[in-house]
N, CA, C and O atoms as a GROMACS GRO file, in nm:
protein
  320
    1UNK      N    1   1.484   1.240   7.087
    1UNK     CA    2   1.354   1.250   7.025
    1UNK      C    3   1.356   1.361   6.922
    1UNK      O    4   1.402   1.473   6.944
    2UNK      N    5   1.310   1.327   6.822
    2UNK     CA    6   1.285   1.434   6.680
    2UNK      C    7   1.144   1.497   6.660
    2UNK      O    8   1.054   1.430   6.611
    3UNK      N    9   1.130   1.592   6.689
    3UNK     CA   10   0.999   1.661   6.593
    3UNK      C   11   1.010   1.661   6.452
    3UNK      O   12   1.087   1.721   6.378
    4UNK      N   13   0.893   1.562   6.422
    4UNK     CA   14   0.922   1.550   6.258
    4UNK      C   15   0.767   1.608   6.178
    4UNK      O   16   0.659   1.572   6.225
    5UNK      N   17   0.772   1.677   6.086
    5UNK     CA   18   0.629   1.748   6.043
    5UNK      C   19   0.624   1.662   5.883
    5UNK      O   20   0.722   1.640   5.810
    6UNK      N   21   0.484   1.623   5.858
    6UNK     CA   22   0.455   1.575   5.781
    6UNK      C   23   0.360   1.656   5.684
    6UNK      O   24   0.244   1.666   5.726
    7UNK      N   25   0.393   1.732   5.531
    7UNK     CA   26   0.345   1.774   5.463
    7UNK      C   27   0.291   1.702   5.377
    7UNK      O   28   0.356   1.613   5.323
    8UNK      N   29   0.104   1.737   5.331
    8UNK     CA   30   0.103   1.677   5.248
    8UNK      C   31   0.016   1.777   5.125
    8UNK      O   32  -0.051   1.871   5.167
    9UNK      N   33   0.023   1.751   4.986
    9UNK     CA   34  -0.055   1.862   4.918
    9UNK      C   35  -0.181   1.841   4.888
    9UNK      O   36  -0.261   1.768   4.947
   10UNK      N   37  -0.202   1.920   4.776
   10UNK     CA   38  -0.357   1.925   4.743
   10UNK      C   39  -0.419   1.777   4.688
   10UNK      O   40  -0.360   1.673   4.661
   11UNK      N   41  -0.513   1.800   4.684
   11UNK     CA   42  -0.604   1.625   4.732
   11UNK      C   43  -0.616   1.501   4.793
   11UNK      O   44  -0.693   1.406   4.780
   12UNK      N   45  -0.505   1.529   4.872
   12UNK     CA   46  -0.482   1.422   4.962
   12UNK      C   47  -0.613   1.412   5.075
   12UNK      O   48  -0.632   1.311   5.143
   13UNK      N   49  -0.681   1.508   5.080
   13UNK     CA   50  -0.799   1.545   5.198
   13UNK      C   51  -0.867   1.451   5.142
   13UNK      O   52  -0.936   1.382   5.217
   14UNK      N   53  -0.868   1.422   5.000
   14UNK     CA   54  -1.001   1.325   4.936
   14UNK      C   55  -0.966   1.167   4.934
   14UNK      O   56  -1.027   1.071   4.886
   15UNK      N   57  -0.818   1.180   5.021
   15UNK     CA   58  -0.772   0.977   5.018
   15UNK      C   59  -0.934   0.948   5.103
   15UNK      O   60  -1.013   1.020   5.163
   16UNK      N   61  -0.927   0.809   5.070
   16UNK     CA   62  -1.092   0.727   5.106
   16UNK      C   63  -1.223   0.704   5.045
   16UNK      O   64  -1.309   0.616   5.043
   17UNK      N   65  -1.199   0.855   4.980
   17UNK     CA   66  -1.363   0.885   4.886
   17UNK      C   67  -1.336   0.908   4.771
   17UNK      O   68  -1.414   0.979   4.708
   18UNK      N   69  -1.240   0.865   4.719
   18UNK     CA   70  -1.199   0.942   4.552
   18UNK      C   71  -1.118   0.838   4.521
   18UNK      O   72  -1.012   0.822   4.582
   19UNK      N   73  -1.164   0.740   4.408
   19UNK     CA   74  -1.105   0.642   4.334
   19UNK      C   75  -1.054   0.544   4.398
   19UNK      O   76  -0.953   0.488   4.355
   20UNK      N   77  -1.134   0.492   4.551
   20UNK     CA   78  -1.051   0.386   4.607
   20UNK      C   79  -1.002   0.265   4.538
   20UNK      O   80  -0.944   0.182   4.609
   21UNK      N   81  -1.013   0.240   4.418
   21UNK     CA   82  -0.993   0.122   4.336
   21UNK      C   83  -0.835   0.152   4.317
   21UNK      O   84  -0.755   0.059   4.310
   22UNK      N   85  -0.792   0.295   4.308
   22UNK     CA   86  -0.658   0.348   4.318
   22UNK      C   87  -0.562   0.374   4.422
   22UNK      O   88  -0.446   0.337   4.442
   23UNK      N   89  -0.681   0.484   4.510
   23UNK     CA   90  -0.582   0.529   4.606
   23UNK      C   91  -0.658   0.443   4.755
   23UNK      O   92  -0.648   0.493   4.868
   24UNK      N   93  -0.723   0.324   4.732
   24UNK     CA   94  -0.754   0.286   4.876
   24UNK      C   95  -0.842   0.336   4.922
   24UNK      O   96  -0.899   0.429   4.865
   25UNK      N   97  -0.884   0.285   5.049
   25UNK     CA   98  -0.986   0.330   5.137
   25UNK      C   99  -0.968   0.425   5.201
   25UNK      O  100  -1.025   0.533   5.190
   26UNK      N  101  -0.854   0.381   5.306
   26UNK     CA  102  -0.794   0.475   5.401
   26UNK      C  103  -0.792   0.612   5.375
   26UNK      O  104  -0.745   0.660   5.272
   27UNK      N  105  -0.855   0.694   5.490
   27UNK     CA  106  -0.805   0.872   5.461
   27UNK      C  107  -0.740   0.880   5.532
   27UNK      O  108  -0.702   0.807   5.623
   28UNK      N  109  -0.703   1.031   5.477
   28UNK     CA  110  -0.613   1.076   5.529
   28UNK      C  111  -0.582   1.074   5.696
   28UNK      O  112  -0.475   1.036   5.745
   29UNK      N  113  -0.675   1.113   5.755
   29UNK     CA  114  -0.681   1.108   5.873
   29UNK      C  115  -0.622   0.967   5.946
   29UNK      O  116  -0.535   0.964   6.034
   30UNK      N  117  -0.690   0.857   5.888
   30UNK     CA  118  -0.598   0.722   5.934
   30UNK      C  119  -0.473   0.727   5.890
   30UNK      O  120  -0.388   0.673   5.961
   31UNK      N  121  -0.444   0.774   5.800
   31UNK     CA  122  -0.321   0.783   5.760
   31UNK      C  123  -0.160   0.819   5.875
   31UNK      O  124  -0.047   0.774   5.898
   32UNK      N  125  -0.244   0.919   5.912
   32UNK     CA  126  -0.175   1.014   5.975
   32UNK      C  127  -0.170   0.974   6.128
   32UNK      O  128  -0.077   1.005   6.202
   33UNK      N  129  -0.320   0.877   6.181
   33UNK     CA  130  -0.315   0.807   6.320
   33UNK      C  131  -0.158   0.748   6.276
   33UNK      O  132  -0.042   0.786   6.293
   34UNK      N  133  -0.208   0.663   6.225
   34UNK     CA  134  -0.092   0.589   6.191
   34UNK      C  135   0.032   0.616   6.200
   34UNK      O  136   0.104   0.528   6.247
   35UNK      N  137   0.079   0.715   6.166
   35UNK     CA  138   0.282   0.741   6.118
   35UNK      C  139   0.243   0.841   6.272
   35UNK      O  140   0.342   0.851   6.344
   36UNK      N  141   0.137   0.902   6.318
   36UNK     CA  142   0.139   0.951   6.464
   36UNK      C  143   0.206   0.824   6.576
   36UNK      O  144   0.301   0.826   6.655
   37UNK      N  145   0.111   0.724   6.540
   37UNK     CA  146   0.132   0.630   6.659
   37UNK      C  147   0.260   0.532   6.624
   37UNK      O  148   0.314   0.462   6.711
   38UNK      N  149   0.290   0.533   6.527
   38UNK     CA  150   0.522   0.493   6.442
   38UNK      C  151   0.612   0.580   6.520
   38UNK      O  152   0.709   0.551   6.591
   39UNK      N  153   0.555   0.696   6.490
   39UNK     CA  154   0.644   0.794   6.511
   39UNK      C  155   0.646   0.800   6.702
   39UNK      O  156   0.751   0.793   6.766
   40UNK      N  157   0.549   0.809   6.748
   40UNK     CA  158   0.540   0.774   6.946
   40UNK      C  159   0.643   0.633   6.914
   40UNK      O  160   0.764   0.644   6.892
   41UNK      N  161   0.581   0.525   6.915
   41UNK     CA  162   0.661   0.419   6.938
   41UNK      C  163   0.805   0.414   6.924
   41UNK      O  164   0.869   0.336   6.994
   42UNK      N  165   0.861   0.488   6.842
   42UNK     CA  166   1.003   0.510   6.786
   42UNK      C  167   1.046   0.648   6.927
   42UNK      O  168   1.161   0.689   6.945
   43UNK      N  169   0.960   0.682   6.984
   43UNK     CA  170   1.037   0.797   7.034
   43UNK      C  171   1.048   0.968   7.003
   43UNK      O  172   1.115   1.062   7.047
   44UNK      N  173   0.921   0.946   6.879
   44UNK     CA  174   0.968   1.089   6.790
   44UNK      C  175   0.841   1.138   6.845
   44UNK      O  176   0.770   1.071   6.920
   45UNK      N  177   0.809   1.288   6.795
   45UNK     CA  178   0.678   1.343   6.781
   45UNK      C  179   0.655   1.365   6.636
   45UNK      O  180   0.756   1.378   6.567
   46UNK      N  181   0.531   1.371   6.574
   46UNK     CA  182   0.514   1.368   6.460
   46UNK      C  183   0.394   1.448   6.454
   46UNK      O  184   0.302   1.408   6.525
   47UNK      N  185   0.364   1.597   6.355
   47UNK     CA  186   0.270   1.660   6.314
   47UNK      C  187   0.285   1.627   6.208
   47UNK      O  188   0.387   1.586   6.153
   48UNK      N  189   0.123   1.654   6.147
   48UNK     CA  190   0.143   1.662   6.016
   48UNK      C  191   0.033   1.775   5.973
   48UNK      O  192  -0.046   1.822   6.055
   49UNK      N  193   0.035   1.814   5.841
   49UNK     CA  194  -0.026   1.917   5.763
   49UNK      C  195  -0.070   1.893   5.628
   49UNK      O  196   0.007   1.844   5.546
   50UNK      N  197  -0.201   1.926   5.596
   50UNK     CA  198  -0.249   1.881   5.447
   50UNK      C  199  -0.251   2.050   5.402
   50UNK      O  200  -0.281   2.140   5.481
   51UNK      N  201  -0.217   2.068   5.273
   51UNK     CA  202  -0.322   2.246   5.217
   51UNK      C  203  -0.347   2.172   5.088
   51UNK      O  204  -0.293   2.064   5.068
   52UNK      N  205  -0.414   2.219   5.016
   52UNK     CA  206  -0.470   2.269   4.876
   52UNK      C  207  -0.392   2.367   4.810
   52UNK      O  208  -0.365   2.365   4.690
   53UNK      N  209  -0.356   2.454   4.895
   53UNK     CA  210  -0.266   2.565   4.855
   53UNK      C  211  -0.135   2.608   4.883
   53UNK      O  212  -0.096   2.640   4.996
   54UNK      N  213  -0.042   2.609   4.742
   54UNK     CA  214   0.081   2.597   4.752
   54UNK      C  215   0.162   2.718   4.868
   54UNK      O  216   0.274   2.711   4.918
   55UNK      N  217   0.070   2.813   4.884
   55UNK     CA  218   0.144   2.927   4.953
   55UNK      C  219   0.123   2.895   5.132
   55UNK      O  220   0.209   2.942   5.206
   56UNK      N  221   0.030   2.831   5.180
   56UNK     CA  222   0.025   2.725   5.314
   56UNK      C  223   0.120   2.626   5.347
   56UNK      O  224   0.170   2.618   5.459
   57UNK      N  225   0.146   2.555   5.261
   57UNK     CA  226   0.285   2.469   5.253
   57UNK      C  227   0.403   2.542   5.273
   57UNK      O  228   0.481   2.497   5.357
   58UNK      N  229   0.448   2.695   5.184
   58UNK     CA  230   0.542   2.711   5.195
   58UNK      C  231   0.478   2.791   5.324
   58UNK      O  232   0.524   2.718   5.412
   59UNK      N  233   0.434   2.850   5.365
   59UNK     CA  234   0.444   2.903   5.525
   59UNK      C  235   0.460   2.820   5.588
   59UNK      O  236   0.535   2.839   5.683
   60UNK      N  237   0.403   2.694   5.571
   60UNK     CA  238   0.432   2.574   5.717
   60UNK      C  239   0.632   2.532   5.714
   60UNK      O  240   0.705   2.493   5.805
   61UNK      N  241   0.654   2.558   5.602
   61UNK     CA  242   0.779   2.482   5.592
   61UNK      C  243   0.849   2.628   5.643
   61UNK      O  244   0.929   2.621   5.736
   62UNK      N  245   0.828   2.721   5.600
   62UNK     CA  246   0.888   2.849   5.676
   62UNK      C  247   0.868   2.839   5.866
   62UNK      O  248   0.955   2.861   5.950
   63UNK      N  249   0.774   2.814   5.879
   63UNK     CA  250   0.699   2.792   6.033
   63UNK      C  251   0.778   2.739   6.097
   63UNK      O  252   0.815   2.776   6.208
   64UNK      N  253   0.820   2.631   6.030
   64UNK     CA  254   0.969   2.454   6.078
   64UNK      C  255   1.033   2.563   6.138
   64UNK      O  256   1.014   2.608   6.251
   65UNK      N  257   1.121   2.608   6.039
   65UNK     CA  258   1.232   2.692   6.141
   65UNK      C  259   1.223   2.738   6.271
   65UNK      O  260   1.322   2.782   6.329
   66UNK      N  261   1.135   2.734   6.312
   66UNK     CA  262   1.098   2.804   6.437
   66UNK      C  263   1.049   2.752   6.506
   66UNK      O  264   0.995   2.839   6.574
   67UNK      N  265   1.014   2.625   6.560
   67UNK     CA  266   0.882   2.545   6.603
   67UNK      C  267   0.990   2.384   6.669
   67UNK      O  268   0.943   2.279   6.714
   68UNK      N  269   1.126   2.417   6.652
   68UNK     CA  270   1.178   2.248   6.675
   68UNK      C  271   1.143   2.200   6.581
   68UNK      O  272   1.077   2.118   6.645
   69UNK      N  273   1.120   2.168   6.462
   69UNK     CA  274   1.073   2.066   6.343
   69UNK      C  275   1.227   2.012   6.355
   69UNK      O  276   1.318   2.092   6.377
   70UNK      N  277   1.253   1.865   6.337
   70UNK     CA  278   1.397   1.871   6.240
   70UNK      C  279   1.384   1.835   6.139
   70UNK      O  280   1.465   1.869   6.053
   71UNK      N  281   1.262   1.741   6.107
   71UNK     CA  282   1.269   1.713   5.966
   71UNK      C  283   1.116   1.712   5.900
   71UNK      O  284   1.008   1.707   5.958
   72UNK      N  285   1.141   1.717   5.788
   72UNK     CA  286   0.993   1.757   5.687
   72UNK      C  287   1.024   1.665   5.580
   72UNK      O  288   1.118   1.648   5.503
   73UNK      N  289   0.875   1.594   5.612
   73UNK     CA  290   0.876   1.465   5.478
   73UNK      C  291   0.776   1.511   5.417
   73UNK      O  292   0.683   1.554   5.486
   74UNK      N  293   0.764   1.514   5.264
   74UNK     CA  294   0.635   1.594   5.195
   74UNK      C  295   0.561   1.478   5.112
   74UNK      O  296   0.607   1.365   5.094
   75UNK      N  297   0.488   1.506   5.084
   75UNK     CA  298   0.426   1.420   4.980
   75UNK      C  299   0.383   1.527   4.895
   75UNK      O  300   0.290   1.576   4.958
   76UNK      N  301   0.399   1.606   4.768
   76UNK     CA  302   0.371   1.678   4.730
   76UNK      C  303   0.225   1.639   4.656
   76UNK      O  304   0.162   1.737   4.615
   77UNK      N  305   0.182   1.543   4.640
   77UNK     CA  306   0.099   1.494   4.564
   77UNK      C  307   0.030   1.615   4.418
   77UNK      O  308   0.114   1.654   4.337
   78UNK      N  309  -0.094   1.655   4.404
   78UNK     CA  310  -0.103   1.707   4.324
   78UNK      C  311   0.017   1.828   4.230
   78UNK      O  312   0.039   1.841   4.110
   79UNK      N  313   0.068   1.891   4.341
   79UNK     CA  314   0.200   1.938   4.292
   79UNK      C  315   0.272   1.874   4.158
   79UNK      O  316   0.283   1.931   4.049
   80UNK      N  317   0.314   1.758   4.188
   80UNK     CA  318   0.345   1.670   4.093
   80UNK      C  319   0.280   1.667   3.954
   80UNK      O  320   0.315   1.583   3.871
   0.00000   0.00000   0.00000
C-alpha cells in the first residue's frame, strides 16, 4: 500500500462555480471523493491538498518527507 498526496493550486477551490461551460460542474471536493475512493479500491491511501498560496504547497511537499507520502501528483493549475 502507497500513501499518495494529491496537490492541487490556486483556483482549483472554484472547480463547480466558475466557468462550468469549461471546467465542469464537479468541485473540487467530488473530485477528490473520487481519486479517495480509486485510490482505497487499488489498495493505496490517498490525501490530498488545495492552497492559493505558493509557499503552502511548498511546505506540504516539504511535510511528504516526513509523513510516509511516496508519491505527489500536482496539478499546479494557476501556477501554470
Amino acid at each position: 500500500m502507497a500513501n499518495i498526496l494529491v496537490l492541487n493550486g490556486p483556483n482549483l477551490n472554484l472547480l463547480g462555480s466558475r466557468e462550468q461551460e469549461i471546467y465542469g460542474r464537479a468541485t473540487l471536493a467530488e473530485i477528490e471523493a473520487d481519486l479517495v475512493a480509486r485510490a482505497a479500491a487499488a489498495g493505496h491511501r490517498l490525501a490530498c491538498f488545495q492552497s492559493n498560496a505558493e509557499h503552502a504547497l511548498v511546505e506540504r511537499v516539504q511535510a511528504a518527507r516526513a509523513d510516509g507520502t511516496a508519491f505527489i501528483l500536482i496539478n499546479p493549475a494557476a501556477f501554470t
